[in-house]
C-alpha positions as CSV (number, residue, x, y, z in Angstrom):
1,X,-4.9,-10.1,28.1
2,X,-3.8,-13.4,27.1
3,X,-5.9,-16.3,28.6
4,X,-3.7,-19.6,29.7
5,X,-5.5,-23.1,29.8
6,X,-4.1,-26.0,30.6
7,X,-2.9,-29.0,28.4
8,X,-0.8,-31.4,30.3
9,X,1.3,-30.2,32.6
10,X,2.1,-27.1,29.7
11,X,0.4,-23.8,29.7
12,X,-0.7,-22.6,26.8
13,X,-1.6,-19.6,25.5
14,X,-5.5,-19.0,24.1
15,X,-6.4,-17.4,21.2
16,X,-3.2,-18.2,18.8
17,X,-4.9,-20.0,16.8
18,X,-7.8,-17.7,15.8
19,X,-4.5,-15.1,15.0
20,X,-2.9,-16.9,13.0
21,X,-5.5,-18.2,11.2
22,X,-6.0,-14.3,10.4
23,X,-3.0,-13.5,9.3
24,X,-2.9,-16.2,6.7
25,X,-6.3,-14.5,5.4
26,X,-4.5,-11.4,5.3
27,X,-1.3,-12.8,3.5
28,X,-3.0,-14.6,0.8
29,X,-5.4,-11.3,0.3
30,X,-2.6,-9.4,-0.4
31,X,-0.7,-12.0,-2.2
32,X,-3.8,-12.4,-4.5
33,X,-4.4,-8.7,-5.5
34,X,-0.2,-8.5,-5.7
35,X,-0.9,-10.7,-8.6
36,X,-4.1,-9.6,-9.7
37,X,-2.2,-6.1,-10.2
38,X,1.1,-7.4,-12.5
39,X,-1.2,-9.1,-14.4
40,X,-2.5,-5.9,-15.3
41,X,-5.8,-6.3,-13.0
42,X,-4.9,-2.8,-11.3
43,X,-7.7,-2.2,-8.6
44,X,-9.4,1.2,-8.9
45,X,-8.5,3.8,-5.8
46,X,-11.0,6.6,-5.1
47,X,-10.2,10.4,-5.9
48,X,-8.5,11.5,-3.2
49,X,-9.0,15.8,-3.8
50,X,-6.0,16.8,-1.6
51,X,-3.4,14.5,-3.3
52,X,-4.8,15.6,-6.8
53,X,-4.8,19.2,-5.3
54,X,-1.0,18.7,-5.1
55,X,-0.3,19.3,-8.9
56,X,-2.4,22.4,-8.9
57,X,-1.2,24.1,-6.0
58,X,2.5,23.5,-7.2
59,X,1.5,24.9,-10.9
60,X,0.2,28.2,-8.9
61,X,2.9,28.8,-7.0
62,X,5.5,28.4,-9.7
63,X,3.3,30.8,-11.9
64,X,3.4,33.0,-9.4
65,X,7.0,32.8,-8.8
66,X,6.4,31.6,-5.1
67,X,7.8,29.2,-3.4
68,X,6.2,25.5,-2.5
69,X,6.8,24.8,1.1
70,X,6.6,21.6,2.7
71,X,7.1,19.9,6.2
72,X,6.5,17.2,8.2
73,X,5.1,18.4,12.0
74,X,7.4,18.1,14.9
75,X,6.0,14.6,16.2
76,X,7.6,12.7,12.6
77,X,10.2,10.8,13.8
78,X,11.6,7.6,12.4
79,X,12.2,6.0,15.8
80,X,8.9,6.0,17.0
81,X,6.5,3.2,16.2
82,X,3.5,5.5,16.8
83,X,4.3,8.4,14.6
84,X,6.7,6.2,12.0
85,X,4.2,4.9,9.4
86,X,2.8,9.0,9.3
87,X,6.5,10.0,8.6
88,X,7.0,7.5,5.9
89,X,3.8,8.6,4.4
90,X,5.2,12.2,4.1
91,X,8.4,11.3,2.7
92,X,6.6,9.8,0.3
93,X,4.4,12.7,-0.6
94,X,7.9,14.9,-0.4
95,X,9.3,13.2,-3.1
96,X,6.4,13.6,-5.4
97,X,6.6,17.4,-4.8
98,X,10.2,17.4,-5.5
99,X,9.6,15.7,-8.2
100,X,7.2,18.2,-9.6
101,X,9.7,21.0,-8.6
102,X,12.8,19.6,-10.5
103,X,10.3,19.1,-13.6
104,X,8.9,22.5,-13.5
105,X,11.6,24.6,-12.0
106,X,9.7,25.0,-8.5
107,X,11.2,26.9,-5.6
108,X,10.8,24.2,-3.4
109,X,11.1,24.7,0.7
110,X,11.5,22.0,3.4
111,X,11.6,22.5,6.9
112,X,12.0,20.0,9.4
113,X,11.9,19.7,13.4
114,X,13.6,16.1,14.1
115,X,17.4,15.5,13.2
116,X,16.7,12.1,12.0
117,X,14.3,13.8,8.9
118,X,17.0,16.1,7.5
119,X,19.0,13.3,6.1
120,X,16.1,11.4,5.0
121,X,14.6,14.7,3.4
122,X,17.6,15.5,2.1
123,X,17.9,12.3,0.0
124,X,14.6,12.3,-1.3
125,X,14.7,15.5,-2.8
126,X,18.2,15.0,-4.3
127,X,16.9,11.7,-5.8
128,X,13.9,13.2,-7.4
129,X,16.3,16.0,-8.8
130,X,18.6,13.4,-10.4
131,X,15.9,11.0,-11.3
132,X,14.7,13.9,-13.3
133,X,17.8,14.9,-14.8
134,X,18.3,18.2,-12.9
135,X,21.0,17.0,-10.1
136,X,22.9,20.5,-10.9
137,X,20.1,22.1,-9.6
138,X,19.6,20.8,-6.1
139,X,20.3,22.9,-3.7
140,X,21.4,21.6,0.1
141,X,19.6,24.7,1.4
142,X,16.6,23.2,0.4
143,X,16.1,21.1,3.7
144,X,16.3,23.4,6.9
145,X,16.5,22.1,9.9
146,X,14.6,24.3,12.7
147,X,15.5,22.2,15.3
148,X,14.2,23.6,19.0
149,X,12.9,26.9,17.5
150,X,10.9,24.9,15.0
151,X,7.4,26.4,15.6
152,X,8.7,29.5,15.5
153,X,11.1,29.0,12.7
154,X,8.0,27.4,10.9
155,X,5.7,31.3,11.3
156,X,9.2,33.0,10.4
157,X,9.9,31.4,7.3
158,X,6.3,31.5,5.7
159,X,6.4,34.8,6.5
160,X,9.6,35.6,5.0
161,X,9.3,33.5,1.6
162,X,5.0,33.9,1.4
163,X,4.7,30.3,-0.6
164,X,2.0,30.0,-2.7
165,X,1.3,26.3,-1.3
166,X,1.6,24.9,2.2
167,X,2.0,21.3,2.5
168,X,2.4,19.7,6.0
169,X,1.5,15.8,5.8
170,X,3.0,13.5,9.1
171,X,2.7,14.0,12.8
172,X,1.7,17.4,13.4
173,X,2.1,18.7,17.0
174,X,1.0,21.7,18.1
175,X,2.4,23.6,15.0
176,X,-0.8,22.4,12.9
177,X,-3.0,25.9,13.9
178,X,0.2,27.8,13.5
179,X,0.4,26.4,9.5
180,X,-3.2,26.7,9.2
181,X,-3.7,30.1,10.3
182,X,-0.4,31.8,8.9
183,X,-0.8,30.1,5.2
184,X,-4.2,31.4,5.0
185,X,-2.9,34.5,6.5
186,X,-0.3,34.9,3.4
187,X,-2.9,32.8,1.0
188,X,-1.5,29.8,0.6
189,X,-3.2,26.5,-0.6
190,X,-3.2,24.8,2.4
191,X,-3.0,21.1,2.0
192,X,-2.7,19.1,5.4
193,X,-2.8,15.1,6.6
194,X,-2.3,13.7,10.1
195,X,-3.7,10.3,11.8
196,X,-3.3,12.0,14.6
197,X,-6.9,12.9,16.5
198,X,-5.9,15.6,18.5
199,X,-4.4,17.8,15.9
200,X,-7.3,16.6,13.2
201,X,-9.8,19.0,13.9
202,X,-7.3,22.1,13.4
203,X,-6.3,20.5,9.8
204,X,-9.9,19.7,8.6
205,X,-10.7,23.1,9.6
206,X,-7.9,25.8,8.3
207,X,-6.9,23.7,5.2
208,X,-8.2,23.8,1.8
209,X,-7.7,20.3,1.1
210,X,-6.6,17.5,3.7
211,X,-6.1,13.7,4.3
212,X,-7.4,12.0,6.9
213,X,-5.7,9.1,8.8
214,X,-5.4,5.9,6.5
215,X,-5.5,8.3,3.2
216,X,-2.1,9.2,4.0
217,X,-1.0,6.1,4.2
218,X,-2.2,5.2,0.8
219,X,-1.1,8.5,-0.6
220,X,2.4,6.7,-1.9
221,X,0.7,3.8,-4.3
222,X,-1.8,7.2,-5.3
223,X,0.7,8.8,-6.4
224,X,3.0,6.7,-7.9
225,X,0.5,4.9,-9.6
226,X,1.9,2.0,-8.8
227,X,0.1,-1.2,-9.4
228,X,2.0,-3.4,-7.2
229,X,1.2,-0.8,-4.4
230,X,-2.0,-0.1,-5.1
231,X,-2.8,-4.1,-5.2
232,X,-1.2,-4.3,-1.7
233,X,-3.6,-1.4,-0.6
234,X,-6.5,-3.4,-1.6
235,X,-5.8,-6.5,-0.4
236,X,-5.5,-4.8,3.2
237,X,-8.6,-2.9,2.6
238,X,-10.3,-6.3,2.0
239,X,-9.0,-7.6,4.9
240,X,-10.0,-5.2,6.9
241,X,-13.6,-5.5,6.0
242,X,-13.8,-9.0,6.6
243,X,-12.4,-8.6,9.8
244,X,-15.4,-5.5,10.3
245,X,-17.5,-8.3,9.6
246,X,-16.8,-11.2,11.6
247,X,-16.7,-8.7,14.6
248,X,-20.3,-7.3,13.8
249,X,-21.8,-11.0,13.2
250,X,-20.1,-11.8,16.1
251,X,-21.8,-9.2,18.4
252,X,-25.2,-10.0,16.8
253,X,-25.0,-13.7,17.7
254,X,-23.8,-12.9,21.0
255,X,-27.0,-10.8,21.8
256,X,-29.0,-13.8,21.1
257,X,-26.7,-16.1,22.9
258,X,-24.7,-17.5,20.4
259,X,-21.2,-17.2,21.4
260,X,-19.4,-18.7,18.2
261,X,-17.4,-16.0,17.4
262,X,-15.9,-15.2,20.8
263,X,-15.5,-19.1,21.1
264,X,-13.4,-19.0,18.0
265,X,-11.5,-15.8,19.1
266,X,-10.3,-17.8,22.0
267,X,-8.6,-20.3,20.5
């Protein structure tokens, strides 16, 4: 709720002040690490197992002479604000796997349950095949949209094509047990991601490696290696902390009676 006090005969909203004096913090954080990292100052990100895991599981399956399947859950959807940073994560991680695919000669499956994906899967792949130099090998079968029928679409073809990885990294729906349970049924590597809590517990569970909320969304700059993206990352992480510590400060001094920080929140 936005408190109102009054200043003449103008009302004028509380606490404005304290947000912009934020997002300053924020944008010079981020501006700073931006040029920390094209100076060469790269910040260090920690392992993250299930994004390395993605090399190995697409080395098996082509070795295997399987197929590498990937999808995005039926909640991605680049029209939703909720879901739309978790789709943009996966597109990301798709084009990395197509990448890998064109290089190696992959079999490489996508499925997808929204009509706004297809096209936007559709181009990624193709630009990772060109980027690579194999454009004559891209296939517009590649991409298949399940539409309605997705969930069962989604048990049909792992059933049909047995991959030898399972990759599902977005905003799972109910689907998420169904890609746990039948890719350890036909022994995939199961790599999942959501930041979505309700569906969390079924991905941590039934896959072999997973992300967990904001890991996806710094799975792009992982894998990329880029440092421009990677200095970005940090500087938000950094914000974020300092925002974490102003609010715990704040609740100290406010349990012995010092109300500083809420004071300064309301301006």
């Amino acid at each position: 709720m936005v408190h109102r006090v009054t200043w003449g005969k103008q009302m004028v909203p509380t606490g404005r002040l304290s947000t912009l004096i934020f997002l300053v913090l924020i944008c010079a954080l981020a501006y700073y690490f931006l040029e920390r990292s094209r100076r060469g100052k790269v910040p260090q990100i920690r392992k993250l197992a299930a994004l390395d895991a993605i090399d190995e599981a697409v080395a098996r399956s082509i070795e295997m002479g399987k197929a590498i399947h990937f999808t995005q859950g039926n909640r991605s959807d680049l029209t939703r604000a909720d879901v739309l940073p978790q789709t943009l994560a996966g597109i990301s991680v798709l084009s990395y796997i197509a990448t890998l695919c064109a290089r190696h000669g992959g079999d490489l499956i996508v499925t997808a349950a929204v009509p706004q994906i297809v096209p936007v899967s559709e181009d990624t792949v193709k630009t990772a095949y060109i980027a690579e130099g194999k454009g004559e090998e891209y296939r517009p079968d590649i991409v298949q949209y399940l539409g309605s029928g997705y969930q069962i679409g989604l048990i049909g073809t792992l059933a049909r094509h047995k991959p030898g990885a399972n990759i599902y990294i977005g905003g799972l729906g109910a689907e998420a047990l169904y890609l746990v349970e039948v890719g350890n049924i036909y022994g995939c590597i199961n790599i999942g991601g959501t930041a979505r809590p309700i569906q969390l517990p079924f991905v941590v569970a039934g896959s072999d490696y997973f992300l967990v909320a904001e890991e996806m969304f710094a799975a792009g700059a992982y894998l990329s290696k880029d440092p421009i993206a990677i200095g970005s990352i940090a500087g938000e992480d950094i914000s974020r902390y300092i925002v974490m510590g102003v609010l715990i400060v704040g609740a100290i001094l406010l349990y012995t009676g010092i109300k500083i920080v809420p004071d300064f929140l309301k301006m």
